[in-house]
Biopython code that builds the backbone (N, CA, C, O; Angstrom):
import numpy as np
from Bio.PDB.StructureBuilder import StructureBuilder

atoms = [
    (1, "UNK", "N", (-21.826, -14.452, 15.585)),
    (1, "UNK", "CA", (-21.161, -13.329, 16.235)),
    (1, "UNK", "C", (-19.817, -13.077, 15.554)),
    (1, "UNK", "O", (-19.181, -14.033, 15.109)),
    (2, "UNK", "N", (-19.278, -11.603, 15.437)),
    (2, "UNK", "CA", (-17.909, -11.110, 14.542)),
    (2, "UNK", "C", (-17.633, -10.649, 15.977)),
    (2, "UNK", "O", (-18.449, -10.496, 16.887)),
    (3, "UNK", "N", (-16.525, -10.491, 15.983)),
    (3, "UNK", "CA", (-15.771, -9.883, 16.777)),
    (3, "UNK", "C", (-14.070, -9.086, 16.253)),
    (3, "UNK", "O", (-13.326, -10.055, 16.098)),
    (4, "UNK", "N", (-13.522, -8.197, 16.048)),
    (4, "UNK", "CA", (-12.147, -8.208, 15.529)),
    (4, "UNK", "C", (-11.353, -8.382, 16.527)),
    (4, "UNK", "O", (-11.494, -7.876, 17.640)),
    (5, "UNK", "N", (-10.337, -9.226, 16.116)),
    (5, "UNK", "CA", (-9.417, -9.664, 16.786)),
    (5, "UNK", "C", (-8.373, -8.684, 17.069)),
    (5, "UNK", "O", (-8.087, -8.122, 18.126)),
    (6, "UNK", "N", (-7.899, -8.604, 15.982)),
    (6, "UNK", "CA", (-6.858, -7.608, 15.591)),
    (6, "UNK", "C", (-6.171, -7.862, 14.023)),
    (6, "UNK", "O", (-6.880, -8.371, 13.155)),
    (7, "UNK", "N", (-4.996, -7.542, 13.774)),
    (7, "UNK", "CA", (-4.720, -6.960, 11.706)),
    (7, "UNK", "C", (-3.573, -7.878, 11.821)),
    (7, "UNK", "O", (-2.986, -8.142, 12.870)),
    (8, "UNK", "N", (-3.354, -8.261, 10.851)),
    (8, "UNK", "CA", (-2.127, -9.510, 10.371)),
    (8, "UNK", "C", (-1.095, -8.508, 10.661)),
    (8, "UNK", "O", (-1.363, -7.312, 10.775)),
    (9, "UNK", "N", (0.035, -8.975, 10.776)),
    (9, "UNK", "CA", (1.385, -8.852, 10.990)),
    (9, "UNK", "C", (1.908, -8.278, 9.760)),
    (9, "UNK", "O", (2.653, -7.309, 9.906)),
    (10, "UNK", "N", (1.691, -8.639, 8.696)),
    (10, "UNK", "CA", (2.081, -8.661, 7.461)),
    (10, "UNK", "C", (1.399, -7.554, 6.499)),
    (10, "UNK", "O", (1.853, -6.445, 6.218)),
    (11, "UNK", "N", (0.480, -8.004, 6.171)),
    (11, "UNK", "CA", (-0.867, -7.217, 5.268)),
    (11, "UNK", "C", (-1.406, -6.050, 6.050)),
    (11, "UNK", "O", (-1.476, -4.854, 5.764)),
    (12, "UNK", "N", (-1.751, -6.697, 7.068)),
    (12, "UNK", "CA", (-3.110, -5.654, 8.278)),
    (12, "UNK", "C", (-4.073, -5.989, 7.730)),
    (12, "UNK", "O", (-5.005, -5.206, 7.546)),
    (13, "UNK", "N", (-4.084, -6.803, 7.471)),
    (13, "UNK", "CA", (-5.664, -7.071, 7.287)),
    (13, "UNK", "C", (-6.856, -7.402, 8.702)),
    (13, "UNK", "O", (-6.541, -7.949, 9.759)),
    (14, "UNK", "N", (-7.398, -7.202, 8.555)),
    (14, "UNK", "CA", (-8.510, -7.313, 10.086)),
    (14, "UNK", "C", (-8.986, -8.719, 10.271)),
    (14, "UNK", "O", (-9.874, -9.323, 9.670)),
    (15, "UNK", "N", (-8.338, -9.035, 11.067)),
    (15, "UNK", "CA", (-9.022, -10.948, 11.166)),
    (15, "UNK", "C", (-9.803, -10.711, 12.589)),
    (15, "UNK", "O", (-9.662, -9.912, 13.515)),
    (16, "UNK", "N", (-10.732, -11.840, 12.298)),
    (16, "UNK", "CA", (-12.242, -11.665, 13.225)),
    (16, "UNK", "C", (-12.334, -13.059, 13.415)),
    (16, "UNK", "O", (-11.972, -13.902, 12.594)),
    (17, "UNK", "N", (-12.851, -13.284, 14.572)),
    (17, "UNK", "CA", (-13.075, -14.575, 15.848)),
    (17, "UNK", "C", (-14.551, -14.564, 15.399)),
    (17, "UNK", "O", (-15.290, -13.773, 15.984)),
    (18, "UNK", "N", (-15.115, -15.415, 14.348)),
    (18, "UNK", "CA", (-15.956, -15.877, 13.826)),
    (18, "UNK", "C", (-16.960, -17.111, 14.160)),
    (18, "UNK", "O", (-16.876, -18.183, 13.561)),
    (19, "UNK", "N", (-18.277, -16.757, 15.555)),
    (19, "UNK", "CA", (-18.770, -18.066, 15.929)),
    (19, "UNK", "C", (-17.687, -18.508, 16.771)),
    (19, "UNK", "O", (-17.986, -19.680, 17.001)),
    (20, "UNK", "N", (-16.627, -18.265, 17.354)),
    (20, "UNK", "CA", (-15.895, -18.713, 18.072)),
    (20, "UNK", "C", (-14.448, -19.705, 17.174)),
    (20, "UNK", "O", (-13.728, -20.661, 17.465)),
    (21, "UNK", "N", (-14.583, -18.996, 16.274)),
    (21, "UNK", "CA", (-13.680, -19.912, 14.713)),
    (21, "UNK", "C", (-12.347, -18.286, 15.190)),
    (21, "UNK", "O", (-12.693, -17.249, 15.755)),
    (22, "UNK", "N", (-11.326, -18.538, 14.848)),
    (22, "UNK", "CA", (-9.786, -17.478, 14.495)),
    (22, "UNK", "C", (-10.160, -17.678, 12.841)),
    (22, "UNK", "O", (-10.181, -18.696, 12.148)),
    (23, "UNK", "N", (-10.420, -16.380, 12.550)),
    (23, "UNK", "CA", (-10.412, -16.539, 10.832)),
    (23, "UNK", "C", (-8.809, -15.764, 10.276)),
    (23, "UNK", "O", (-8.434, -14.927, 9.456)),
    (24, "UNK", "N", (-8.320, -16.530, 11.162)),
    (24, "UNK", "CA", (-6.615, -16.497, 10.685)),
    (24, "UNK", "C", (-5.626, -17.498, 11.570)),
    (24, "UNK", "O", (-6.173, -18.516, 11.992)),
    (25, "UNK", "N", (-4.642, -17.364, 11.796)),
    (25, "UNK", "CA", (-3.406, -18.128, 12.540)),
    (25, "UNK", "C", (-3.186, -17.205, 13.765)),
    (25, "UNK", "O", (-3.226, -16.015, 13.453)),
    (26, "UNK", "N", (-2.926, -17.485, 15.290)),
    (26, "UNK", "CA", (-1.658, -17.060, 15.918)),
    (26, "UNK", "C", (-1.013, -17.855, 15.907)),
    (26, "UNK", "O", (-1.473, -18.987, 15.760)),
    (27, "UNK", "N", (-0.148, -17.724, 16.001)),
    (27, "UNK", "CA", (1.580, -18.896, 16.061)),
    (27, "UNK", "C", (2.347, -18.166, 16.497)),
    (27, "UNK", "O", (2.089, -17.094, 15.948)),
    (28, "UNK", "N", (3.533, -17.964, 17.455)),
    (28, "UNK", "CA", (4.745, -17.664, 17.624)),
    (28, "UNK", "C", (4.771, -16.004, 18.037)),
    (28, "UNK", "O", (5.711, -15.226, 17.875)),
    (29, "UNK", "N", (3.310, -15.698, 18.674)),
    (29, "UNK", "CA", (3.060, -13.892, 19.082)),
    (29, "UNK", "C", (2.785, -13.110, 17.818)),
    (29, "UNK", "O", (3.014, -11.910, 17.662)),
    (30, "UNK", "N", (2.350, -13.806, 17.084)),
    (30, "UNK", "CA", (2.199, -13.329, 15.671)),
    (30, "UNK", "C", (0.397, -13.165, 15.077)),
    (30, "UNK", "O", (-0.075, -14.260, 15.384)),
    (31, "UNK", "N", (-0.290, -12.663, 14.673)),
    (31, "UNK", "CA", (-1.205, -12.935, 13.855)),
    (31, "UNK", "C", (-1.046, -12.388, 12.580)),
    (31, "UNK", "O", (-0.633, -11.285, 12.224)),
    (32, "UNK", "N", (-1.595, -13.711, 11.731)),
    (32, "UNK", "CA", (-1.116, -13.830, 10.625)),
    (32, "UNK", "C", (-3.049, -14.192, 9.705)),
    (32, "UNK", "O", (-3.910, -14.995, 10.062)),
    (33, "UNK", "N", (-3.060, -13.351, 8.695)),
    (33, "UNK", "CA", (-4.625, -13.941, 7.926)),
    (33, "UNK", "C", (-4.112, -15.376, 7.121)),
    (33, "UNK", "O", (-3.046, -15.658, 6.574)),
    (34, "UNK", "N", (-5.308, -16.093, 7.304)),
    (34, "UNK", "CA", (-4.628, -17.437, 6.259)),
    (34, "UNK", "C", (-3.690, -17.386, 4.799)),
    (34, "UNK", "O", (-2.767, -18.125, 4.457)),
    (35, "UNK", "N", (-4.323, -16.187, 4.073)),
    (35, "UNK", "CA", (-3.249, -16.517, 3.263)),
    (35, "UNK", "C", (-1.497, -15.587, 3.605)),
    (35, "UNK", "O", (-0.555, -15.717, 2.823)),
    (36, "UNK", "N", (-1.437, -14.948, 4.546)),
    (36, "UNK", "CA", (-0.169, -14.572, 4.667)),
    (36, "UNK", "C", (0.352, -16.127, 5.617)),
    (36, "UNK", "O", (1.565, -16.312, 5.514)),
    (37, "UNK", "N", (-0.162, -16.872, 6.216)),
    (37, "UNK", "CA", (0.278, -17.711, 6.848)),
    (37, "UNK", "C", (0.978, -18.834, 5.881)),
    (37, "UNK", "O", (1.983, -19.525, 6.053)),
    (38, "UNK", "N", (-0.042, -18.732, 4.690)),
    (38, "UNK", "CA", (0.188, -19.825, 3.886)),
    (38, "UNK", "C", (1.476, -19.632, 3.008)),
    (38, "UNK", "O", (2.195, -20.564, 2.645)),
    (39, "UNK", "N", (1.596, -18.852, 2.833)),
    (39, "UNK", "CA", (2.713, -17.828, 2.115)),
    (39, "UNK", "C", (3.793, -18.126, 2.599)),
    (39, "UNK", "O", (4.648, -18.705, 1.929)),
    (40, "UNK", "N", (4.047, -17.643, 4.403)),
    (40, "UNK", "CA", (5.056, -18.008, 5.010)),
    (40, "UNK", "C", (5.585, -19.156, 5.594)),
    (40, "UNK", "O", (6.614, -19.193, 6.269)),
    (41, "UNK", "N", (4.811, -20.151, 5.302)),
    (41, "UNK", "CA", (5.179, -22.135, 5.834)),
    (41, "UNK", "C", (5.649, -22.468, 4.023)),
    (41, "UNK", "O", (6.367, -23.459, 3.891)),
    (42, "UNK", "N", (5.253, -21.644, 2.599)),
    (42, "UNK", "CA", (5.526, -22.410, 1.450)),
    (42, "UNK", "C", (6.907, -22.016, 1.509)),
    (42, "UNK", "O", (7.671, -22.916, 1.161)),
    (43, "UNK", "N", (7.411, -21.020, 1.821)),
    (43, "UNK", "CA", (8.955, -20.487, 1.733)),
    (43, "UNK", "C", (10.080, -21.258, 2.012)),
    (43, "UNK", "O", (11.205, -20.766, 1.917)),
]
sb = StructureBuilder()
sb.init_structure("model")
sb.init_model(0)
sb.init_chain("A")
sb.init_seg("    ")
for serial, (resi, resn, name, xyz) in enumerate(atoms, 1):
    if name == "N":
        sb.init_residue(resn, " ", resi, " ")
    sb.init_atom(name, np.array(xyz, "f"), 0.0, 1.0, " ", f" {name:<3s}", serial, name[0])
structure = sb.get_structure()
């Protein structure tokens, strides 16, 4: 099952609740796709 979640914070990219998987981050009221997440913890 796909479902959209909603669009990164950053990009907008469309992240989707995958099988019951977040195919991205929330953290902090934020959604973020993995690689904008990853981006923003290397800084």
């Amino acid at each position: 099952m796909r479902e959209l979640v909603g669009n990164c914070d950053h990009c907008h990219k469309e992240i989707y609740c995958l099988d019951g998987f977040l195919n991205g981050v929330k953290e902090n009221g934020k959604l973020l796709c993995f690689e904008c997440d990853e981006k923003e913890h290397s800084e």
